[in-house]
C-alpha positions as CSV (number, residue, x, y, z in Angstrom):
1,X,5.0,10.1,22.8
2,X,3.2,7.0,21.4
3,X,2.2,9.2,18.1
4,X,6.0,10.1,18.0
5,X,7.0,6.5,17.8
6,X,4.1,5.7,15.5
7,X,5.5,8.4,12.9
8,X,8.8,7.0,13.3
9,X,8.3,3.4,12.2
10,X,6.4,4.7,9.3
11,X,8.6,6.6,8.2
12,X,11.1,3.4,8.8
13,X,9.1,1.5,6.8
14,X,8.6,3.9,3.7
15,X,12.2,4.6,3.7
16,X,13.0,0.5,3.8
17,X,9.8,0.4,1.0
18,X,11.9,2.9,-1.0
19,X,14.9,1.5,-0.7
20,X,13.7,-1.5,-2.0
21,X,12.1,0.0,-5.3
22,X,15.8,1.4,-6.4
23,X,17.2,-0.5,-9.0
24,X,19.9,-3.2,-8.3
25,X,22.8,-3.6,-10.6
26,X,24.8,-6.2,-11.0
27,X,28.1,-6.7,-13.5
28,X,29.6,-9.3,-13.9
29,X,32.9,-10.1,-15.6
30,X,33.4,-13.0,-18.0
31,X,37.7,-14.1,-18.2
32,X,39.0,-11.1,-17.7
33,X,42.2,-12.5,-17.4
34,X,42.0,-12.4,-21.5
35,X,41.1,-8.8,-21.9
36,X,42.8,-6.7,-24.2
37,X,45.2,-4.1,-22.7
38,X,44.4,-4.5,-19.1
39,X,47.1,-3.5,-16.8
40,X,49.4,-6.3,-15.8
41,X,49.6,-5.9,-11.7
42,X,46.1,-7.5,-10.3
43,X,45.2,-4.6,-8.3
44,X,45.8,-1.8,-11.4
45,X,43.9,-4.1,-13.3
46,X,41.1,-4.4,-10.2
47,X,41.0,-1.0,-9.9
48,X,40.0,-0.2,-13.6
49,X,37.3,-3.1,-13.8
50,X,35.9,-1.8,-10.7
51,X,35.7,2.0,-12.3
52,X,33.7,0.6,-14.9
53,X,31.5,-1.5,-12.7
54,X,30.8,1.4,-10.8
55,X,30.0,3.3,-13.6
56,X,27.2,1.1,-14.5
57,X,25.9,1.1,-11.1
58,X,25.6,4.7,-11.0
59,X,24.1,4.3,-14.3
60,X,21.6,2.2,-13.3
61,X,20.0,5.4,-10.8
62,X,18.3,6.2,-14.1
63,X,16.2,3.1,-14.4
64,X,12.8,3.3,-13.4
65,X,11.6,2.2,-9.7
66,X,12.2,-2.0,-9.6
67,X,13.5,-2.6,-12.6
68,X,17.0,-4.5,-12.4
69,X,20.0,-4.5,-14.7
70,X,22.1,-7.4,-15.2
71,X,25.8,-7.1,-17.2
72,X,28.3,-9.6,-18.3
73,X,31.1,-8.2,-19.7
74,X,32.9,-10.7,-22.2
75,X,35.4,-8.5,-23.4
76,X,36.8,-4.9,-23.0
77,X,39.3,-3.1,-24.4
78,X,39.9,0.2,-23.3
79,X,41.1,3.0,-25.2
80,X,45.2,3.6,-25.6
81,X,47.8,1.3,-25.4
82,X,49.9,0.2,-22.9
83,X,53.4,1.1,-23.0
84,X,56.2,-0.6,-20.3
85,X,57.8,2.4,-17.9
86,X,60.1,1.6,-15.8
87,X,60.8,5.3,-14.6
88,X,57.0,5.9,-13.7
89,X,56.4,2.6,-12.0
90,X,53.6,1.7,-13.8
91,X,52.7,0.9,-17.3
92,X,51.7,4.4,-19.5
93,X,48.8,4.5,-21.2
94,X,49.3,6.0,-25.0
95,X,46.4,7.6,-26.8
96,X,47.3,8.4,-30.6
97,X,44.0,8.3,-32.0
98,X,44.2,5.4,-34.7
99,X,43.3,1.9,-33.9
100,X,43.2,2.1,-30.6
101,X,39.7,3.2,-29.3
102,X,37.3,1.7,-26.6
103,X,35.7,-1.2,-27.3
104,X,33.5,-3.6,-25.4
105,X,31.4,-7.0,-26.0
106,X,28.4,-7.0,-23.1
107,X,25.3,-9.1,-22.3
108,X,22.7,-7.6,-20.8
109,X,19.2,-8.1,-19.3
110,X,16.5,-5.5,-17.8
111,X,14.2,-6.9,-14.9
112,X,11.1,-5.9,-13.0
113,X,9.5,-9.1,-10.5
114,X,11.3,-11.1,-12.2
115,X,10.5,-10.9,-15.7
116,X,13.0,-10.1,-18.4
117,X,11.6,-6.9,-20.3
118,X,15.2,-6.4,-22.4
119,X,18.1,-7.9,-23.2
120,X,20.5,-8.3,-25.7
121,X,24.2,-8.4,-26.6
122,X,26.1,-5.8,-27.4
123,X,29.4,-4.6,-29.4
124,X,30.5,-1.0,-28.2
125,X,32.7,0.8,-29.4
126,X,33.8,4.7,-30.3
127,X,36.3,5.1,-32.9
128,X,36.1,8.6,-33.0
129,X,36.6,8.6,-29.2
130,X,39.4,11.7,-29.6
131,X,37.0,13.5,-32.1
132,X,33.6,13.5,-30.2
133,X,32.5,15.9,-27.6
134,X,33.2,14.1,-24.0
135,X,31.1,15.6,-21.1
136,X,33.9,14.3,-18.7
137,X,36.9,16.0,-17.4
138,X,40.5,15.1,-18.9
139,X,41.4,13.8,-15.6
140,X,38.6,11.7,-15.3
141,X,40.1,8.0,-15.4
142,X,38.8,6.2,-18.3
143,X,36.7,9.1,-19.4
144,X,36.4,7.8,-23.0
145,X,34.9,4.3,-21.9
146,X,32.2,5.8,-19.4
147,X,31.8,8.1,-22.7
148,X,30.9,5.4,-24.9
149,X,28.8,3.3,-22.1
150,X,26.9,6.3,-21.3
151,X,26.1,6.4,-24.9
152,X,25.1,3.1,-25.5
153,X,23.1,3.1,-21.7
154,X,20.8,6.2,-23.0
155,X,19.9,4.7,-26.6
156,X,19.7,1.1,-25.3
157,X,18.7,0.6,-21.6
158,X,17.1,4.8,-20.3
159,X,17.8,7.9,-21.2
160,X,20.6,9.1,-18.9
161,X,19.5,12.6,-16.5
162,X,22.0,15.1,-16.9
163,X,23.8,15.1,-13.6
């Protein structure tokens, strides 16, 4: 019985040790209230910041053990336009193709014990977002913005496993 318990709290411990060693993400979100395009009820426009904030976080499975990735978004712009409906009840987002693609300003910084090994700014964008092969489903919300982070994530911050 005693070995029992003994194997348990090791295993406890690695399982806290591992834990620990999985990269911690954090975005953060600078005036959002002046983004471009964002819907207009709060918790429309919560709900899509969150997508993308989740997005990174799931992104950030890919860096290596300890290392920590730090976001500030200064502006985003998502791809469409918004268009008033009154008969949906919510705002309808128009994709034609032209000026309208994702865009987004970022800050970012890549950390292991405190260090700083990367960081940057950043200016994505995809203006061929309609033209460019897109590895997520069409009703995937905001498929063309996790697109073009995913992009920019692989060339800038670790390559990105195929999932």
């Amino acid at each position: 019985m005693k070995t029992f318990m003994k194997t348990m709290a090791l295993a406890g411990l690695l399982a806290l040790a591992a834990g620990s060693a999985s990269a911690a993400v954090s975005v953060t979100w600078v005036h959002p209230e002046n983004f471009h395009d964002l819907p207009f009820p709060t918790w429309e426009r919560k709900e899509m910041l969150d997508q993308i904030a989740d997005h990174f976080k799931k992104l950030g499975e890919n860096l290596p053990p300890g290392q920590d990735l730090r976001i500030e978004i200064t502006d985003f712009d998502p791809a469409g336009r918004l268009i008033p409906s009154i008969r949906l009840g919510r705002d309808l987002r128009v994709l034609s193709g032209r000026a309208d693609w994702p865009r987004m300003e970022l800050n970012y910084a890549v950390e292991q014990n405190g260090q700083v090994l990367k960081s940057g700014q950043a200016q994505l964008q995809d203006m061929n977002y309609q033209q460019t092969y897109n590895h997520y489903f069409d009703s995937e919300p905001l498929r063309y913005e996790k697109q073009m982070i995913d992009d920019w994530f692989g060339k800038t911050i670790a390559p990105v496993r195929k999932r």
